[in-house]
C-alpha positions in Angstrom: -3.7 -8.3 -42.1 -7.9 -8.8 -41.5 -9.6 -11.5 -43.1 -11.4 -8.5 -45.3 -8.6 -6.9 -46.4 -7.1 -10.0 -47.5 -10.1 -10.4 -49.6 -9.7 -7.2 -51.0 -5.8 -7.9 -52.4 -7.3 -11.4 -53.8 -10.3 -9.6 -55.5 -8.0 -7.0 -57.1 -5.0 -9.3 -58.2 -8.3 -11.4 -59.8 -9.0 -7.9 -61.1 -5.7 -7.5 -62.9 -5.0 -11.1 -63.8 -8.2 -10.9 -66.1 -7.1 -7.5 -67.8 -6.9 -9.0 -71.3 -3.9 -6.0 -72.1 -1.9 -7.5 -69.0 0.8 -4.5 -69.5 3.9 -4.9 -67.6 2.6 -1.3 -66.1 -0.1 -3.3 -64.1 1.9 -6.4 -63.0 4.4 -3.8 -61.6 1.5 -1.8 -59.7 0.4 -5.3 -58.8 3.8 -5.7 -57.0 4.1 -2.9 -55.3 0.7 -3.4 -54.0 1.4 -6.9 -52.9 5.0 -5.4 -51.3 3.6 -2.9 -49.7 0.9 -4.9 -47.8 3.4 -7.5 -46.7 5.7 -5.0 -45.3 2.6 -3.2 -43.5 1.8 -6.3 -41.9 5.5 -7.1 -41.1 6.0 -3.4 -39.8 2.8 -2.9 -37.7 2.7 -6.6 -36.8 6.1 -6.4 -35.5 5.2 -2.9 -33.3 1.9 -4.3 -32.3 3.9 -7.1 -30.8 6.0 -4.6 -28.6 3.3 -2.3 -27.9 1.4 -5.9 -26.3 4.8 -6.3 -24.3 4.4 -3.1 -22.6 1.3 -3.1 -22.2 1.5 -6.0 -20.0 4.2 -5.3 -18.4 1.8 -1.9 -17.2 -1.0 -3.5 -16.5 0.8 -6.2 -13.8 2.9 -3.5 -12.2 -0.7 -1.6 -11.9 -2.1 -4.6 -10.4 -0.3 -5.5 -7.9 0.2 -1.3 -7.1 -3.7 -1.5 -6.7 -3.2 -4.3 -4.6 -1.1 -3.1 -2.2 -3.1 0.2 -2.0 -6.8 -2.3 -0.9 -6.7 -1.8 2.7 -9.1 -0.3 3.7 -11.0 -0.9 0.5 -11.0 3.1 -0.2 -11.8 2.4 -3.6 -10.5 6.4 -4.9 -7.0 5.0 -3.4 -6.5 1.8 -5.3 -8.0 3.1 -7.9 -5.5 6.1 -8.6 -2.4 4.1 -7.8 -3.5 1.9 -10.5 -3.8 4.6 -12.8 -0.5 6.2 -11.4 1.5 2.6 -11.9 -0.2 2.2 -15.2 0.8 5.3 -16.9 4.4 5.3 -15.4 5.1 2.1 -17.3 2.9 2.9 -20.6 3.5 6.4 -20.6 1.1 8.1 -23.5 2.3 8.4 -27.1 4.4 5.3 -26.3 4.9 4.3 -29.9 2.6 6.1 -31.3 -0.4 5.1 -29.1 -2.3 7.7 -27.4 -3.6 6.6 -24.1 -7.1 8.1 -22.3 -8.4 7.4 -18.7 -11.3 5.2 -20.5 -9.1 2.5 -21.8 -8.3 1.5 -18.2 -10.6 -0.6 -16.2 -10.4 -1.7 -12.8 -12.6 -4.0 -11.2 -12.4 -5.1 -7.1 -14.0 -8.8 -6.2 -13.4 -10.0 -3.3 -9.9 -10.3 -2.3 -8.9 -10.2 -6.0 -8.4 -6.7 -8.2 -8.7 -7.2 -12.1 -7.2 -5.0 -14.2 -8.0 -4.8 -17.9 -6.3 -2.4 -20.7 -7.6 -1.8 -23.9 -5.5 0.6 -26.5 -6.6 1.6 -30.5 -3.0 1.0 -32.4 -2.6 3.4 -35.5 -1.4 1.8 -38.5 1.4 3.0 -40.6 2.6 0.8 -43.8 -1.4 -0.9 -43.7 -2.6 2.0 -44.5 -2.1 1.6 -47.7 -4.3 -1.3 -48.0 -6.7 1.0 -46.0 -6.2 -0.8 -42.3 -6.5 2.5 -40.1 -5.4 0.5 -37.3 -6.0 -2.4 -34.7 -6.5 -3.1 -31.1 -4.4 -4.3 -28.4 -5.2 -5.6 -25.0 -3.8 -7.3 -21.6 -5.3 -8.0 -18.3 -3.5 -9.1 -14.8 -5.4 -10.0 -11.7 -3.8 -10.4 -8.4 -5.0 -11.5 -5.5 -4.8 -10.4 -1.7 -3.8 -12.4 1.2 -2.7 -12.2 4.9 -0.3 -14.7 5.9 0.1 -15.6 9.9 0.6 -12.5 12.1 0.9 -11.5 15.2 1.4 -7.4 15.7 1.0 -5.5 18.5 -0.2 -1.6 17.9 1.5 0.7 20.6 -0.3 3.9 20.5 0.4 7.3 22.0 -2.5 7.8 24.6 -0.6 10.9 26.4 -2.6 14.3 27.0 -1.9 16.2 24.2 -3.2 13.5 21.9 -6.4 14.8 23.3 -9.5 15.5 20.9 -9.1 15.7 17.4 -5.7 13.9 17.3 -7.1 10.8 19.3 -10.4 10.4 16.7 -7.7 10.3 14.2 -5.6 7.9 15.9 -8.9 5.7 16.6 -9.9 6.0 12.6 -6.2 4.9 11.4 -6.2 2.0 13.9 -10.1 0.7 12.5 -8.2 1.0 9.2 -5.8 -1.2 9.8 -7.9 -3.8 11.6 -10.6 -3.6 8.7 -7.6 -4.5 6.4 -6.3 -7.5 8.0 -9.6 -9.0 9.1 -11.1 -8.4 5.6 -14.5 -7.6 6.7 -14.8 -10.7 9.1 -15.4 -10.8 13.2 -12.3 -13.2 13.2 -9.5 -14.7 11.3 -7.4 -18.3 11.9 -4.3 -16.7 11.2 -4.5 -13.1 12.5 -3.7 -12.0 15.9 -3.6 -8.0 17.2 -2.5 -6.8 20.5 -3.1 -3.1 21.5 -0.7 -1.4 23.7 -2.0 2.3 24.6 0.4 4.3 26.7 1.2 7.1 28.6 4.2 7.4 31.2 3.5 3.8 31.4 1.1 0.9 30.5 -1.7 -0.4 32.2 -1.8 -4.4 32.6 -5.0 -4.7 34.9 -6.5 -8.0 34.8 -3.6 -9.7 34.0 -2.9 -11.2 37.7 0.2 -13.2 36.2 2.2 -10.6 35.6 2.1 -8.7 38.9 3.1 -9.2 42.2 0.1 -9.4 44.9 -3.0 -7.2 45.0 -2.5 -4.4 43.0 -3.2 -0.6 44.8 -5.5 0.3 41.9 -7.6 -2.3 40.1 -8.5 -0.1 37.4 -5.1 1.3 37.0 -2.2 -1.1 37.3 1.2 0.3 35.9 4.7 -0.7 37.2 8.4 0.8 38.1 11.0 0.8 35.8 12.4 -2.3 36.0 16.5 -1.9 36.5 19.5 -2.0 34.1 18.8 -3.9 30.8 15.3 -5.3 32.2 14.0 -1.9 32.0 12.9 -2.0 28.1 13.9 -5.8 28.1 11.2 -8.7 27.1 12.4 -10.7 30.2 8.8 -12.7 31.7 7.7 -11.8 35.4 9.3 -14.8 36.5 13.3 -13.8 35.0 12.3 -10.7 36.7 9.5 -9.5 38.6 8.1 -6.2 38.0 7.3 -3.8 41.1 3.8 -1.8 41.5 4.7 1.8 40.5 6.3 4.0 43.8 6.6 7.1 42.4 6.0 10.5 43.3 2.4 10.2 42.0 1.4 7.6 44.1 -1.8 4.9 43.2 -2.6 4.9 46.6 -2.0 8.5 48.4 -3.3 10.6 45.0 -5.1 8.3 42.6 -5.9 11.2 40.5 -2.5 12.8 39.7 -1.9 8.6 39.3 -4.4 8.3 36.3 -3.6 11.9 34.9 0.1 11.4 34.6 1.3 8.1 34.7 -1.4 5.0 33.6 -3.5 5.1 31.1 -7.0 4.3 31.2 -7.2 1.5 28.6 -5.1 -1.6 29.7 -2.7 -3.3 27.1 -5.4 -5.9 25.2 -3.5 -9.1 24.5 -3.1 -11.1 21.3 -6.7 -12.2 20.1 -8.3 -13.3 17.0 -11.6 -10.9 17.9 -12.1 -8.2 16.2 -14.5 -7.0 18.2 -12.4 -7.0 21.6 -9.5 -4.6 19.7 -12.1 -2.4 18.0 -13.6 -2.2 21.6 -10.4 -1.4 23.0 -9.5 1.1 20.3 -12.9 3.1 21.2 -12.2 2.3 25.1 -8.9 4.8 24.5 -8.9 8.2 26.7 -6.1 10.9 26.4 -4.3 11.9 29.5 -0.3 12.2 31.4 2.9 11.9 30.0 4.8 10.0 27.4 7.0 7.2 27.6 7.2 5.5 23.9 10.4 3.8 25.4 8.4 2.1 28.2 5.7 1.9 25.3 8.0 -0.2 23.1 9.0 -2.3 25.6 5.5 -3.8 26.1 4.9 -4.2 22.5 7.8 -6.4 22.7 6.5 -8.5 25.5 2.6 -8.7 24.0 4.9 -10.4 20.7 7.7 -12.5 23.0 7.3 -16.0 23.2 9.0 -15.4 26.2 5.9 -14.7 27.8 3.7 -17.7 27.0 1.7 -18.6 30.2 1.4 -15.4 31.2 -0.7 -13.3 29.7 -4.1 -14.4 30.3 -6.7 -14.5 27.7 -4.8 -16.0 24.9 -4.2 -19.4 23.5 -1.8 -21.3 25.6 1.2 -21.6 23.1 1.2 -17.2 22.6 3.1 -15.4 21.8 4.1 -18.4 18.9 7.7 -19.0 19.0 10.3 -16.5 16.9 10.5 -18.0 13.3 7.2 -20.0 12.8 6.7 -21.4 9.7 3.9 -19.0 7.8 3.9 -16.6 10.9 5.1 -12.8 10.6 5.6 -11.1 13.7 5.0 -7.2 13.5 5.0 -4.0 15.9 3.5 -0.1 15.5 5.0 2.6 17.6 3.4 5.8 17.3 3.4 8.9 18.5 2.7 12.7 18.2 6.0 14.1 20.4 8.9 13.9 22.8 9.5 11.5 25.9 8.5 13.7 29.1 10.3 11.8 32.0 11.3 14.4 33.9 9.1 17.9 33.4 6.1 15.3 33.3 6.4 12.2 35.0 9.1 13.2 37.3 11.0 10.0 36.7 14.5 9.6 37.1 15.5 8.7 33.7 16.7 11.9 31.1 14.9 12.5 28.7 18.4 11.4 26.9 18.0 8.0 28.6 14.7 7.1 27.9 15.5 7.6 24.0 18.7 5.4 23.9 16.3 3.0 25.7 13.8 3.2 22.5 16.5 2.6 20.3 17.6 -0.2 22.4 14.4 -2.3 22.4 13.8 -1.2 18.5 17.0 -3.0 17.9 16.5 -5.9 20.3 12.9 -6.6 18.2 14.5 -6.5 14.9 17.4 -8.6 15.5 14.5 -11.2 16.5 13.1 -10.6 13.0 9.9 -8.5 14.3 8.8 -6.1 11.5 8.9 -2.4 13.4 6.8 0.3 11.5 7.0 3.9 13.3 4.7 6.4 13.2 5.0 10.3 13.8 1.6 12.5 14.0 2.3 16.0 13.6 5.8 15.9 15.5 7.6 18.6 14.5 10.8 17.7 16.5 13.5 16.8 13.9 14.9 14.7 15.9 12.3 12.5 17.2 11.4 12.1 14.1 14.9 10.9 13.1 14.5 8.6 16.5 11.8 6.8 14.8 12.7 6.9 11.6 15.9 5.3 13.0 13.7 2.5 15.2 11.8 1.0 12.2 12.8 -2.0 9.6 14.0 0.4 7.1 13.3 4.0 6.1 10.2 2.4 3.9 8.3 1.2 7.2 8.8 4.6 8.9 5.7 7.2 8.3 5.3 10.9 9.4 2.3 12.1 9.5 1.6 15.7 9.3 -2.4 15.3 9.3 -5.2 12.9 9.7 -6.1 11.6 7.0 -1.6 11.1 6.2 -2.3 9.1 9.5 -5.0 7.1 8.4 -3.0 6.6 5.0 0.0 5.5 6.7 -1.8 2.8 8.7 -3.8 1.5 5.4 -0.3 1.2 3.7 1.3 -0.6 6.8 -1.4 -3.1 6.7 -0.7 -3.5 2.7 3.0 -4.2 3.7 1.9 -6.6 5.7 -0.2 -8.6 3.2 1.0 -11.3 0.4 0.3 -10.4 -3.1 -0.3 -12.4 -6.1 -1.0 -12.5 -9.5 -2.9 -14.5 -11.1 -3.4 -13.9 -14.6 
């Protein structure tokens, strides 16, 4: 009961205690007075209390839903999945309370999202001392982090990614790189590799890893290597690779070499620079044939600590060993169709082949306890689509993407996986 209204009762029992005829008629409408306030303020008191539960309870599930959704900082995105968490848990008329877009507010500083929720409560029983109602309120604020990661992006760079598909691919992968450096040129605890491939991928400047001069210094893509090496994170030195011999041949027609079988951009190494993978990410070209298999494989070895001391460019103890305390170890594999081996590439592997080798090195990653999220672009193959869907850590980390901006979406929400929420209000 307000301070006024208990005023009120006091003034009017003064009233009746000075009525000089002090009929048992008044003393009883006195009671009933006096009764009904004090089960108004019992009932509504007791509802109020209830209505404060849930109303909590929304506003943290909406938090940390907005939380999830700030990569990218898009702010109509966080926004409506706070709205869409928020009503799901205090659904309108919920006791009696009639809820409008107004009584929500959502504010974004820094790394932290506040959200505040206001509500008008109707009285019932205190009407009757003329309390129309009272307002309830709760607030949760939850903060975003990034703990240690290394992840490796493996991106579809084949020919029919060309044009608008590859701008797409370009804006979802700046998404994802916004998100987990936050707006900064470098972070101590981030580290991205990018893997673009075709038939194959292209490691040139990384003189460790091959044997001798390679034939093309711009393009520098290897055989398959044999038996369970072929998709295997094994270093150069368990088993050397061998410069590619195929029927497109680096040296005897360069072109069809660079067309078909390695890409342009060359797999970028784990670095805390942003600037080096958005550089890479622009540097991408689409041409030749795909091989996500071969693709996977080398996402694998840009994350193995199996290969420390050979890639060049990094700090000495990367890839960080399997386990590391704080340190999350992640891959993207994306693509927008089927493995071409044969009617593209002219390898000797099926087409069969090379997808049982995909599912081989997405098991081999996650049994080491790398996070694999797939992604499909407009693949309307059912069963690559299962492939993937198969590969990643769960159907929840697997994304089809039937347009752009789904793409972009599904690379803003991998990067919100990725991150550590927590509230703090």
């Amino acid at each position: 009961m307000s301070i006024s209204a208990a005023k009120r009762l006091g003034r009017e029992a003064a009233g009746f205690l000075r009525q000089e005829q002090g009929s048992g008629l008044t003393l009883v409408a006195f009671s009933m007075l006096t009764l009904a306030a004090a089960s108004g303020l019992a009932f509504d008191a007791g509802r109020g209390y209830l209505i404060k539960a849930k109303l909590s309870q929304a506003v943290d599930a909406a938090a940390l839903a907005g939380g999830r959704a700030l990569a990218g900082r898009d702010s109509d995105r966080y926004r409506s999945q706070v709205t869409k968490y928020f009503k799901a848990n205090f659904p309108d008329g919920y006791l009696g309370v009639a809820v409008a877009d107004t009584d929500l507010d959502v504010q974004l500083r820094g790394d932290q999202i506040e959200v505040t929720a206001s509500v008008e409560v109707p009285a019932t029983l205190l009407r009757t001392v003329s309390i129309r109602g009272f307002n309830v309120s709760a607030s949760a604020a939850v903060d975003r982090t990034v703990r240690g990661l290394e992840i490796a992006m493996v991106l579809d760079n084949s020919g029919s990614m060309n044009g608008r598909k590859l701008n797409d691919l370009k804006a979802a992968a700046d998404t994802l790189v916004e998100a987990l450096y936050d707006g900064r040129g470098s972070a101590d605890n981030v580290y991205v590799s990018l893997v673009p491939f075709t038939a194959r991928a292209n490691v040139k400047g990384q003189g460790r890893v091959h044997p001798g001069k390679a034939p093309n210094k711009d393009f520098v893509c290897f055989d398959v290597r044999p038996g369970a090496h072929a998709v295997g994170d094994g270093n150069p030195v368990e088993m050397p690779f061998e410069h590619y011999s195929g029927p497109f041949s680096p040296k005897k027609n360069p072109k069809a070499y660079g067309d078909k079988i390695c890409p342009k951009t060359a797999v970028q190494p784990l670095t805390r620079d942003r600037a080096v993978v958005e550089d890479a990410i622009a540097d991408m070209k689409a041409k030749g044939c795909t091989r996500y298999d071969l693709g996977a494989a080398w996402g694998w070895r840009a994350l193995s600590p199996k290969w420390q001391g050979f890639w060049q460019g990094v700090e000495v103890e990367q890839p960080f060993d399997y386990g590391a305390q704080g340190l999350d170890k992640a891959v993207i594999i994306m693509t927008d169709g089927e493995n071409t081996p044969k009617d593209c590439a002219l390898d000797l592997e099926s087409k069969q082949e090379t997808e049982a080798m995909f599912v081989e090195a997405c098991d081999a990653m996650k049994n080491e306890g790398i996070l694999v999220y797939t992604v499909t672009f407009q693949v309307e193959d059912e069963a690559t689509n299962t492939i993937f869907e198969s590969c990643a850590s769960g159907s929840e980390r697997a994304f089809k993407s039937p347009s752009g901006p789904e793409l972009i979406s599904a690379f803003a929400e991998i990067a919100s996986d990725l991150s550590t929420l927590r509230l703090v209000q």
